[in-house]
Structures are given as structure tokens and as C-alpha cells.
C-alpha positions in Angstrom: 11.0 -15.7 12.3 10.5 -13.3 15.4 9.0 -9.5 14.1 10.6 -7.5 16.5 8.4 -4.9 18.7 9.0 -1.4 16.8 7.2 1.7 17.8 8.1 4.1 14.5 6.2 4.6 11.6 7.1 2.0 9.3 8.0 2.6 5.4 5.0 2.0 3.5 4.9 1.1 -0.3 1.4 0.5 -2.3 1.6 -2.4 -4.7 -0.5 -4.3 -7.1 0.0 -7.9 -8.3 0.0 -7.8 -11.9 0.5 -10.8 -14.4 4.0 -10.1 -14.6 4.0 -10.9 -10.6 2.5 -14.6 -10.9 2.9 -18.1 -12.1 0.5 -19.8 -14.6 -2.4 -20.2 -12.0 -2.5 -16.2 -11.0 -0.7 -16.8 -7.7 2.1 -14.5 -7.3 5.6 -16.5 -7.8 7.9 -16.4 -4.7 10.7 -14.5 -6.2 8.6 -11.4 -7.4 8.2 -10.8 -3.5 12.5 -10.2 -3.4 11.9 -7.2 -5.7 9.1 -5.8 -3.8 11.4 -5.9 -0.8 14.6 -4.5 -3.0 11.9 -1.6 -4.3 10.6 -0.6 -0.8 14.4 -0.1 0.6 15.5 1.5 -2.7 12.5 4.1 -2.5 12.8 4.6 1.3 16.5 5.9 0.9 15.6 7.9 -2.1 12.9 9.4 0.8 15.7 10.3 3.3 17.8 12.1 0.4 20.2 9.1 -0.4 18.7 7.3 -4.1 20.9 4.3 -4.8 22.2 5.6 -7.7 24.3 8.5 -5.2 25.9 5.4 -3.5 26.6 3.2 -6.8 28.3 6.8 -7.9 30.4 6.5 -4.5 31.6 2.5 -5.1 28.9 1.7 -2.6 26.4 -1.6 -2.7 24.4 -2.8 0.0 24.4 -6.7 -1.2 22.0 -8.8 0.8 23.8 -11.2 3.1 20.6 -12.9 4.8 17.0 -13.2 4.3 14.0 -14.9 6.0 10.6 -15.0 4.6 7.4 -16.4 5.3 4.6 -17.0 3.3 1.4 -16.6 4.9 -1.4 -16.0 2.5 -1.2 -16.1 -1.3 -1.5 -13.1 -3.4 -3.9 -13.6 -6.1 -3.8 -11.3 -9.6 -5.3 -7.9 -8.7 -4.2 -8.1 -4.6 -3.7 -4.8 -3.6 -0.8 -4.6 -0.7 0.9 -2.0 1.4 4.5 -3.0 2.5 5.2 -2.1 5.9 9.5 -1.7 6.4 11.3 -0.7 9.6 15.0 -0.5 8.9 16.4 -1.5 12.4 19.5 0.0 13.9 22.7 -1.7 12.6 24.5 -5.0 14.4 27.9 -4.5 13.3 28.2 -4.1 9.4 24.7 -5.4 9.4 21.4 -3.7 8.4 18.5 -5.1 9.2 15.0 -4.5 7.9 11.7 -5.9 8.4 8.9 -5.8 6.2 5.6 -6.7 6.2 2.9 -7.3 3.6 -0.8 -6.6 4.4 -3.9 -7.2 2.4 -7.3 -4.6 2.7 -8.4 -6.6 5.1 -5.5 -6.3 7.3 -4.1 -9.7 7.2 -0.8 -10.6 7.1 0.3 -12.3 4.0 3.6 -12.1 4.2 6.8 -11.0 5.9 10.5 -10.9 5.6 13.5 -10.6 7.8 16.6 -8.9 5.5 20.3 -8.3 6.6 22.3 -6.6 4.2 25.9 -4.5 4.2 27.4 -2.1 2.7 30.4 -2.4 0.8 32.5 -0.6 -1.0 34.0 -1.3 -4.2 37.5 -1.2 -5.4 38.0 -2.8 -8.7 38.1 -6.8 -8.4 37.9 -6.3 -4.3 34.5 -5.8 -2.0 35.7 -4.3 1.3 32.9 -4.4 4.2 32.5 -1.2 6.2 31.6 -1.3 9.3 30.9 2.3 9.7 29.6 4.5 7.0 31.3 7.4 5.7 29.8 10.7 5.8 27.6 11.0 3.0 25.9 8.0 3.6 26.1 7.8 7.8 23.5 10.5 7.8 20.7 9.1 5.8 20.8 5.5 7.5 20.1 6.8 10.9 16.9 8.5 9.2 15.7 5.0 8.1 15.8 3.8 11.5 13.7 6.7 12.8 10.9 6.2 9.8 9.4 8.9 8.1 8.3 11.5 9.2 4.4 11.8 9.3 
């Protein structure tokens, strides 16, 4: 996966790997890193004024269409991360993020390419917008820019 060059403050979200987080041997289990990356998105639209709970009261979901991740260190019980995300300007209906995970010592142990779109729903039927409507339009172009500092 290529981490594209970004120059904006990324999203940044503290976790902790507790036991819930691993498999028998204290490694944290592949698929507890999808929620971390659902959590960081979910609180950094919640920080530009647009929690997920507005959009589900709109009909609106942003289901993930594509994700790329690669493992580079394990986290071990304990590990203390910081999840770096930069949502990237939109290709089409797509949204992109990229996130990083870093340990203390400032490695890399993992990172993740995710495209998602929004949708809206209609009953029984998922239509794909390819431009947002108001209410929403506003607070994805603040997730490109990152937060403010």
C-alpha cells in the first residue's frame, strides 16, 4: 500500500490494547484493528460537528467499500497507540482515509488504506451519492483539512 504525502494535521485517537483486543497469546487479533479504524472516523466527524448518529437520523451510512491493511508490528496487551487519520479529498463517491498506528517509540505498527461511500437509504434500496447534500457537504470538507491545532 502507498501512504500518500499529506501535509495536514492528521486525526489522532489514543488507544490501549486491552484483553478484549487480543487472541489467547496477548497479541491483539486482526479484526479489533477494523473498530479502531471505524472509532477514529466516527469521533473525527463527531469533532467537525457531524456525530454518526445526525447522518443515520438523515437515512445516511458511509458503508466501507474497500480496505488495505498492513501489519507491521504486533501489539502486545498493554500497547499504548495513537492513530494517526487523514481523510483525503473524495474520488467520485469515494472517501478515502488513511490511518496510521504508532507505538511510544514511534514505530509504525500498522496502517490502513479505507474507501468508503455514502449512501442513502430508502427502505429496501441503497442509492450512492455522489455529492453530499447540505448538511453533510460541509463537515466532509473539514475532515480533509484536519483539525484545527
Amino acid at each position: 500500500m502507498v501512504i500518500e504525502s499529506v501535509t495536514r494535521p492528521p486525526w489522532r485517537l489514543h488507544k490501549r490494547v486491552l484483553p478484549q483486543h487480543t487472541d489467547h497469546g496477548g497479541v491483539m487479533w486482526h479484526g479489533a484493528y477494523v473498530g479502531w479504524l471505524e472509532e477514529a472516523r466516527v469521533e473525527a466527524l463527531a469533532a467537525v460537528g457531524l456525530p454518526y448518529r445526525l447522518m443515520a437520523l438523515e437515512g445516511l451510512e458511509m458503508p466501507v467499500v474497500r480496505m488495505d491493511m498492513s501489519y507491521k508490528r504486533a501489539l502486545l496487551h498493554g500497547d499504548q497507540v495513537v492513530l494517526l487519520s487523514h481523510a483525503l479529498p473524495p474520488e467520485g463517491p469515494r472517501w478515502r482515509w488513511q490511518t496510521r498506528l504508532l507505538r511510544p517509540d514511534g514505530d509504525c505498527a500498522f496502517e490502513a488504506h479505507v474507501e468508503l461511500v455514502l449512501v442513502r437509504l430508502d427502505g429496501d434500496r441503497r442509492q450512492v451519492l455522489r455529492r453530499p447534500p447540505p448538511s453533510v457537504a460541509s463537515a466532509l470538507q473539514l475532515l480533509t483539512q484536519g483539525p484545527t491545532q
